[in-house]
N, C-alpha and C positions, 0 to 999 in steps of 0.2 A: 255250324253255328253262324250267325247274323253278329254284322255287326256290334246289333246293342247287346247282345246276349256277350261278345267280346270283353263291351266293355263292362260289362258286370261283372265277369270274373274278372277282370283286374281291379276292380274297385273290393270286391269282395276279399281279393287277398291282402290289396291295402290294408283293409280294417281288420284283419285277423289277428284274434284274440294271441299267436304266439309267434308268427309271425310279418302280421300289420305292421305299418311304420304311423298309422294314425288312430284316434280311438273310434271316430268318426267322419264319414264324407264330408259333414257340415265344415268339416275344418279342411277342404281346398278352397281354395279363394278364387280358384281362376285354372281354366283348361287353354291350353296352344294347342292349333292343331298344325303343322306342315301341309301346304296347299301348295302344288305344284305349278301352276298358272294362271297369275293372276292377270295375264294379256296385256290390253292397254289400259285396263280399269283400276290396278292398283301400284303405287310406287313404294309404299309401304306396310307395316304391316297393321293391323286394322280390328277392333271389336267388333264381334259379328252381330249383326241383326240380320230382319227381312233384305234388305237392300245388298246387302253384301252377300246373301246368298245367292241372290238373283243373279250380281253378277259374277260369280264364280261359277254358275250353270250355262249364263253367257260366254264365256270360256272355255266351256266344254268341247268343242271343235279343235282347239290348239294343244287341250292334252285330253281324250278322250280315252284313254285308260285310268288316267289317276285322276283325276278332275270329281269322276262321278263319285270314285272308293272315299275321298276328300270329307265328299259332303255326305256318304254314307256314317263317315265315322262321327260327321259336326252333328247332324241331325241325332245319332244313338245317343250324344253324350247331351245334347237338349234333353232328349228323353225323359233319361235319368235323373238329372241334374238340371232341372227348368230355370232354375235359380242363379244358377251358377254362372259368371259371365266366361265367355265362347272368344278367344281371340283367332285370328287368322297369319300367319305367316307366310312368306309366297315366297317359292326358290326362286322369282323372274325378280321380284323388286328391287334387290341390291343392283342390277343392271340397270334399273330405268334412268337411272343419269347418266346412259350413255350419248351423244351428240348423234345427230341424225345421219351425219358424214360414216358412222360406226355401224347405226341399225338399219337402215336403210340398204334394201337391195335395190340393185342395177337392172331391175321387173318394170313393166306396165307400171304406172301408179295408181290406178286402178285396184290393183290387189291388195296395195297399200292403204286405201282406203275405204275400199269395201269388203276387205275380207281380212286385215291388220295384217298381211303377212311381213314380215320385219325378221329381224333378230333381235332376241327377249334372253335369251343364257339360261342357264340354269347353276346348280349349286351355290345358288345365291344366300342363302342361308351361314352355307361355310364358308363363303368368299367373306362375308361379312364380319363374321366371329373372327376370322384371322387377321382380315385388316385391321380390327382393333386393335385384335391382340398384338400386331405388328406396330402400332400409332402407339400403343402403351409401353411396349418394349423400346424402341426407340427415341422415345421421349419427344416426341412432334410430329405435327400431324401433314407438317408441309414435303410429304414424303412422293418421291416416286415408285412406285412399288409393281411386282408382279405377284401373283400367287397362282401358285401350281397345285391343282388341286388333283391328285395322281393317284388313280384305284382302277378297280374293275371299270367304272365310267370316269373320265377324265377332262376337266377343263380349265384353260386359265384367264384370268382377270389383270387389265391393265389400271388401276387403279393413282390418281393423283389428288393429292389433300384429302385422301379417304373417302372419294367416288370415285366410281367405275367407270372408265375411258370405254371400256372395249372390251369383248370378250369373246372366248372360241366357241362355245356352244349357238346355236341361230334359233330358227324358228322352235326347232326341234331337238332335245339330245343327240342325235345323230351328227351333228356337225363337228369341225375341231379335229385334236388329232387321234389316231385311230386307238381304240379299247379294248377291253376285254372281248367283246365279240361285236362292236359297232364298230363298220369301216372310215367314221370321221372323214373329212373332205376328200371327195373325189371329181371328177369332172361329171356333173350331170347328165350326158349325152350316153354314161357308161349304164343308166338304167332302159333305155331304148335299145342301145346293143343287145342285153343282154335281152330284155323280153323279146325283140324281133329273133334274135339268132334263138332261146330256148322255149319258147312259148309261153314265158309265165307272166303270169297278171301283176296291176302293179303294186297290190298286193303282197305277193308270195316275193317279188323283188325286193321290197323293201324289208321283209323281214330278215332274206339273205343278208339284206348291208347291216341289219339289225342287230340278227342272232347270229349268222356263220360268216362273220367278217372280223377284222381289229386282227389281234396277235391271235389271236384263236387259227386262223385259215393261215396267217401268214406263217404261226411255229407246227400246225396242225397235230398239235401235241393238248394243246390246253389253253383256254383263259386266262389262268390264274398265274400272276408273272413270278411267283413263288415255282410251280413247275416247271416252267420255259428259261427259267435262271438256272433248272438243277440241270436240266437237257442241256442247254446251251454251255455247261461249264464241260459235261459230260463228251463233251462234242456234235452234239447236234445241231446243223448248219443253219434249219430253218429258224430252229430257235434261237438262234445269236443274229441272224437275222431280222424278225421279230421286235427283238431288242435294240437294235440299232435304229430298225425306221421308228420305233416307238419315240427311243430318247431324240431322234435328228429332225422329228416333227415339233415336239414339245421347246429342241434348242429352236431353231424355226420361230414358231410363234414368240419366244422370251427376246429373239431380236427383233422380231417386229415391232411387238408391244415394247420395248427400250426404244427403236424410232418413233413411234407414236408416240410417247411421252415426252419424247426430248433428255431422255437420259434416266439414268436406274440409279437408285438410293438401294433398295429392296429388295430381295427375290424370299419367294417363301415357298416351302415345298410342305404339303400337308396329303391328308387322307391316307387310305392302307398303303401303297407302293411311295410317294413321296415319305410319310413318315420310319417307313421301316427299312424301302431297298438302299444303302448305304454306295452301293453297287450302280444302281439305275442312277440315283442323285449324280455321283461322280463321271457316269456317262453323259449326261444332259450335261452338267458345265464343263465338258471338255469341249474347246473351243469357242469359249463364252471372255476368256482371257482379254481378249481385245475391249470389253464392254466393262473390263475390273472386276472381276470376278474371279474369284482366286480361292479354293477350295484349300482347308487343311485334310490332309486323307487320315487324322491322327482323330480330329474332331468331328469329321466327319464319318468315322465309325460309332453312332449312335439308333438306336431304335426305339419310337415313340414316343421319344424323352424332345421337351422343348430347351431347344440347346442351337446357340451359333455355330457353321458349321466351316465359315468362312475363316481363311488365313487372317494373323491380324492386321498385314498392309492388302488385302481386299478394301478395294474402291467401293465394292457394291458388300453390301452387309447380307451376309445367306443365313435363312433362319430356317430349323421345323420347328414348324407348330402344329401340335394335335389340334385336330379339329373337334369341334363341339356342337351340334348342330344344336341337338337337346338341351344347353344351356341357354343356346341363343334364342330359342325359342322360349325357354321360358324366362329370359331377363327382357324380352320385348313385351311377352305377356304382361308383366308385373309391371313395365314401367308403366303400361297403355291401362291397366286396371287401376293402377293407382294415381295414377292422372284425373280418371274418370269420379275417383270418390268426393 
């Protein structure tokens, strides 16, 4: 099936006479769509017309997998729906306040300029949904904050007065600490070894650091930290291994990002592995004591519930919060549609 044919059937089960949630299409006011790289052309999120798709095609070069499926799916729901106003969301925006001294690689400037290469982050979407949620929770927004956004793909956000300082992910997902099968930073020079010593193209390299890297190679059991947690209790070496460079990369970056700021208010642990491993959480703030950070392991046995998780004489205030991408998406739509009327 095509795209537009997709979104047919979801429209069509919307309006289903017994199981629709509307009587008709006429009654959406507004489509979001998730756009994964919006480069250096957008800092937020944006109603789409001609111009805007233009440059989300311009774009295309920095996320050439999802970039295209993006505007495959904005284009079906025109289609359909001509009328209908088309908002854009972009997982890079919530980053674009970040300071030059942050995105700015140690490259030619030349590439910087003629070809944008930088670091842009991603899971900007749910960086941003949590920071509120974390700005409302708290009750002020003059906050220092980290947010651990901790799954199958994984990055965090330094975040102060609820913009974004700094963040792990770079030009590309690949960067940051290591995932479910992406090896997260490594020394550059380590993709020349490997293609000189095995003869593979750079290419098939990168998809090694892509797909058969992160906890996956390192527990060589599995991906999914749910598995590598049962191995590694069961006694499997690589797998408790695994789990330690996972949590000693993520503690790593939450002191950086606390020096970058000048000190931590904050820490927030979200997505599938932050909101549920109760286990993983208590590994990463082991040795975080120094920065005030003080875990209850009473409170901190919780799953997917928004709940503090921090002792009550913690310095730094430890939260989960479930992430929402799909609200955020559609409380930008609404706000950006109703602005426009």
């Amino acid at each position: 099936p095509t795209h537009s044919e997709a979104i047919q059937a979801v429209l069509a089960i919307l309006v289903d006479p017994v199981d629709g949630v509307i009587k008709s299409t006429d009654e959406i006011d507004a489509v979001g769509h998730r756009v994964l790289h919006g480069g250096m052309e957008f800092f937020d999120s944006c109603i789409i017309n001609d111009e805007v798709i233009a440059a989300i095609e311009k774009c295309i070069p920095l996320g050439p997998l999802h970039n295209p499926a993006n505007l495959m799916g904005i284009r079906a729901c025109q289609a359909v729906m001509p009328k209908t106003p088309q908002v854009a969301v972009f997982d890079t925006a919530f980053h674009m306040t970040m300071p030059p001294k942050a995105y700015r690689y140690a490259i030619p400037t030349e590439y910087y300029e003629n070809d944008s290469i930088r670091r842009y982050g991603f899971h900007g979407t749910s960086h941003k949904y949590v920071t509120k949620r974390a700005i409302e929770l708290m009750g002020r927004k003059d906050i220092k904050l980290v947010n651990c956004h901790l799954g199958n793909g994984s990055s965090l956000s330094a975040v102060k007065d609820g913009k974004c300082q700094d963040t792990s992910m770079g030009l590309t997902p690949l960067a940051g600490v290591p995932m479910g099968t992406r090896s997260g930073d490594i020394d550059p020079a380590v993709v020349q070894f490997v293609m000189n010593k095995y003869g593979m193209s750079a290419d098939e390299c990168l998809n090694m650091l892509n797909k058969k890297s992160g906890v996956l190679a390192l527990s060589g059991v599995s991906s999914d930290f749910r598995d590598i947690e049962n191995a590694a209790d069961a006694g499997n070496e690589n797998c408790a291994l695994a789990l330690d460079k996972f949590a000693y990369e993520v503690r790593k970056y939450i002191g950086s990002y606390a020096a970058a700021l000048g000190g931590l208010d904050c820490l927030v642990f979200t997505a599938g592995v932050g909101e549920n491993s109760a286990s993983m959480r208590a590994r990463i703030c082991e040795g975080l004591e120094f920065l005030g950070v003080k875990l209850d392991p009473e409170k901190n046995n919780t799953r997917g519930k928004e709940a503090i998780i921090s002792a009550d004489d913690s310095k730094v205030t430890v939260w989960v919060i479930p992430t929402n991408e799909e609200l955020m998406i559609a409380q930008d739509t609404a706000a950006l549609v109703n602005a426009a009327k």
